[in-house]
C-alpha positions in Angstrom: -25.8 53.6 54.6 -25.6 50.6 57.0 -26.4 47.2 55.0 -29.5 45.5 55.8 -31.7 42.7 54.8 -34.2 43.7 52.0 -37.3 42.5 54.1 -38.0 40.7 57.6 -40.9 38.4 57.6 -41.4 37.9 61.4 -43.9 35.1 62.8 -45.1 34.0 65.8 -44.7 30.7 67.1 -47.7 28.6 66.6 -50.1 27.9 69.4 -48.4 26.3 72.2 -49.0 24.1 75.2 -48.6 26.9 77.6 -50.7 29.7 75.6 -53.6 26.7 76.1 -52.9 26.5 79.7 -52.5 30.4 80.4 -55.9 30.9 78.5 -57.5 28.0 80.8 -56.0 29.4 83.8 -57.0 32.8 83.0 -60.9 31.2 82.7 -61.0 29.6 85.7 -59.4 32.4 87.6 -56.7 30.3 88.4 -53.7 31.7 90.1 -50.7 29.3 88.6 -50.8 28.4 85.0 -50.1 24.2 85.4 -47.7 23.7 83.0 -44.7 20.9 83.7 -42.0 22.3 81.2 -40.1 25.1 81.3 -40.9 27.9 79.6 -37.9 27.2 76.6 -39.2 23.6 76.8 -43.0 24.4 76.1 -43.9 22.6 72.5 -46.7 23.5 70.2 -50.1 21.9 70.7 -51.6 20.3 67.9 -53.4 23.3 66.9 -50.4 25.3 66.5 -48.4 22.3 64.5 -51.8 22.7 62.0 -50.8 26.3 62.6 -47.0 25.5 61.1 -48.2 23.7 58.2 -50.7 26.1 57.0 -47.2 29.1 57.6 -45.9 26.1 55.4 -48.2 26.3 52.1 -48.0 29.8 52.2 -44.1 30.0 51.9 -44.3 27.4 49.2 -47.1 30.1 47.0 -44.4 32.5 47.8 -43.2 34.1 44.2 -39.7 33.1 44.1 -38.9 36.8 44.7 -40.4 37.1 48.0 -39.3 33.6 49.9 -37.1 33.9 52.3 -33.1 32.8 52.1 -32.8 32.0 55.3 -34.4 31.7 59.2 -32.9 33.0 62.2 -35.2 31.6 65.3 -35.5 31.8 69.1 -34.2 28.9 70.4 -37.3 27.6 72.4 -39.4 24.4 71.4 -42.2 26.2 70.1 -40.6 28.4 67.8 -37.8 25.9 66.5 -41.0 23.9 66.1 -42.7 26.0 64.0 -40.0 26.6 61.9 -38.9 23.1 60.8 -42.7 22.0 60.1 -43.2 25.5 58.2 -40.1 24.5 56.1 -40.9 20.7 55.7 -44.2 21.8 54.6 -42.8 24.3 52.1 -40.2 22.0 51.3 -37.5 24.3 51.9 -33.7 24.0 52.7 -33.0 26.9 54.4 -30.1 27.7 57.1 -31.8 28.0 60.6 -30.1 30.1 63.0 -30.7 30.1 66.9 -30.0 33.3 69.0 -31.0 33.5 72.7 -31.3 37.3 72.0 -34.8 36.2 70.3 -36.0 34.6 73.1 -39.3 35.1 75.2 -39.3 37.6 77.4 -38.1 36.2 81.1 -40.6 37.0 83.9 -38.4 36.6 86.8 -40.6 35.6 90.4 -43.7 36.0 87.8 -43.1 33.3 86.3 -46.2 31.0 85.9 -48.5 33.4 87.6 -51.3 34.3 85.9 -52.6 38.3 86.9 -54.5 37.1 90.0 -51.7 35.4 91.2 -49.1 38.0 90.8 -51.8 40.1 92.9 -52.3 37.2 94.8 -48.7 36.4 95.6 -46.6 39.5 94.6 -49.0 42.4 95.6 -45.9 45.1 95.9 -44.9 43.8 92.3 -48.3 44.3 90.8 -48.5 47.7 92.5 -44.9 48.3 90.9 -46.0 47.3 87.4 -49.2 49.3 87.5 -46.5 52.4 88.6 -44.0 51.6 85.8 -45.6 50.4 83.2 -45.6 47.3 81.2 -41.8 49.3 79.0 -39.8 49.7 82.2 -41.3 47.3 84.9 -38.6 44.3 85.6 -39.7 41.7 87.7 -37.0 40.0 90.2 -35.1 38.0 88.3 -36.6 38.7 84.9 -36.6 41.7 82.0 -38.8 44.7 81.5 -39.8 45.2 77.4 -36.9 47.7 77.8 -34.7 45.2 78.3 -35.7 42.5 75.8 -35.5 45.2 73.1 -31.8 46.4 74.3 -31.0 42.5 73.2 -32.7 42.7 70.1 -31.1 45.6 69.3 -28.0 43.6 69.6 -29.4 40.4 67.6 -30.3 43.1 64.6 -26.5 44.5 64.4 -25.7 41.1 63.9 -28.6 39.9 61.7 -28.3 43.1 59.3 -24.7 42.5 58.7 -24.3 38.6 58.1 -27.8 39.0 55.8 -27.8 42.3 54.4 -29.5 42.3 51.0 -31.2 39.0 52.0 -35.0 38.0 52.8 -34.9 36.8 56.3 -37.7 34.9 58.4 -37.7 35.4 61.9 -39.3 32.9 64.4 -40.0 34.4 67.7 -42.5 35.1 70.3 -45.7 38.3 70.3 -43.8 40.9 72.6 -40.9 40.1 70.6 -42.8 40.9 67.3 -44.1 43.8 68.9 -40.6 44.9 69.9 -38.4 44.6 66.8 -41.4 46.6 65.8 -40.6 49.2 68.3 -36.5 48.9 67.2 -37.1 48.8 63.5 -40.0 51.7 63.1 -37.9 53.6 65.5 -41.1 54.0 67.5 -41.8 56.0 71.2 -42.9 54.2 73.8 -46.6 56.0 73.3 -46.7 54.8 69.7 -45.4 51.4 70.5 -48.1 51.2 73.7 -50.9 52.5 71.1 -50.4 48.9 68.8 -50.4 46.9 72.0 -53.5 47.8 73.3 -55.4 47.9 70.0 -54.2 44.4 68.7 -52.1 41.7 69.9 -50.0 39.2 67.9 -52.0 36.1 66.9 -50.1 32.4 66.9 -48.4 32.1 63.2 -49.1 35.6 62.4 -47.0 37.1 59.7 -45.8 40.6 60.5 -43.6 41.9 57.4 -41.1 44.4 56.8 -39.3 46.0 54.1 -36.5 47.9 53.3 -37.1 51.2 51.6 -34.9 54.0 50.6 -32.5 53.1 54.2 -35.5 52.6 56.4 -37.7 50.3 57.6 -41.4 49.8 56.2 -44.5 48.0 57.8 -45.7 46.2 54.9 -48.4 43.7 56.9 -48.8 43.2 60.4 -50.4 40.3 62.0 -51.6 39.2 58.9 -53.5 35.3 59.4 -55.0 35.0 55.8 -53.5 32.0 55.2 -54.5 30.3 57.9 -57.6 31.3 56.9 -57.9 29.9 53.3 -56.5 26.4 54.9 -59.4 26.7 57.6 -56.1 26.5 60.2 -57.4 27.5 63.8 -56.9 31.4 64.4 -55.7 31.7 68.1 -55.1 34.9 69.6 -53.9 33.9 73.3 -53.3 37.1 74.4 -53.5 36.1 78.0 -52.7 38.4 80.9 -50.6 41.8 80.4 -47.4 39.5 81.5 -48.2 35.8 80.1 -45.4 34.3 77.9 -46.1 34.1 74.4 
């Protein structure tokens, strides 16, 4: 049996500048989401640092069984963001480990387009996507959701063998939730497209899985509750079909 960790506890970054700017570009029909930063550079707003504390008290009700041993995180702003305040707030020292292989999806020549503006801008490309399918459609330049889970296939090899046996939180982004989903439940593409268009993943979201007899078990999934009890804004962002998240 391949070693593993005994649970992954993966969240989403809290709300950031550019899911407020995609949402208000969505609204107003815009066709460019106006935001200065790139995309790795985008920080959390100050809703989703209130989001990071409130990730924060939770770890620190944790029973000691249950809190994670250490954090492996996409190295973008808002989820390295979202880490440190969620472990200053918990007052935890734990090892935080950056791989690129968690990052955001890439959009390629889609980048910063909302969906009128990719039909706006990029009508063969929209036409392409609605063809393919959100799994296997690559944009110039960027990934399909094929392609990001081919990397985090990789990042898990790595992950299960440095932390086997270990309780591991993982900072990342809501199609990468959704993905090591996909990799981890070992699920089709219809299965995986079935969770996608019944929920998204909300900002600092806990999505946990365990270990169990050599595979994987969903244990919660986009679970907010304790943003709830903190009275934290819930933000669901879910934006257009290709909107960084």
């Amino acid at each position: 049996m391949t070693p593993a960790p005994a649970s992954l506890v993966l969240v989403r970054h809290g709300e950031s500048v550019g899911n407020v700017a995609a949402t208000h570009a969505e609204r107003t029909q815009a066709l460019v989401v106006d935001v200065a930063t790139r995309d790795a550079d985008t920080p959390l707003s100050e809703r989703g640092r209130e989001q990071a504390k409130a990730l924060g008290a939770w770890l620190a009700d944790l029973p000691a069984g249950e809190v994670p041993e250490v954090v492996w995180c996409s190295p973008y702003v808002r989820t390295q963001q979202t880490a440190r305040i969620a472990l200053e707030t918990a007052g935890l020292d734990l090892p935080v480990r950056l791989d690129e292989r968690l990052r955001d999806r890439e959009l390629g020549v889609l980048d910063r387009l909302t969906w009128r503006g990719v039909l706006e801008h990029h009508p063969a490309e929209a036409e392409r996507r609605r063809h393919l399918g959100k799994m296997y459609h690559r944009p110039p330049g960027g990934e399909s959701w094929a392609d990001v889970a081919l990397r985090l296939r990789a990042a898990l090899r790595d992950l299960q063998e440095r932390d086997a046996g270990r309780r591991v939180l993982v900072v990342v982004h809501d199609a990468v939730v959704m993905l090591l989903r996909y990799v981890l439940e070992e699920l089709t593409e219809d299965e995986l497209m079935t969770i996608v268009r019944g929920s998204s993943v909300h900002n600092a979201s806990v999505t946990r899985l365990d270990q169990v007899d050599g595979a994987w078990r969903l244990a919660a999934f986009d679970d907010v509750a304790h943003l709830a009890e903190l009275d934290a804004p819930i933000t669901e962002h879910e934006g257009t079909e290709d909107t960084h998240g």
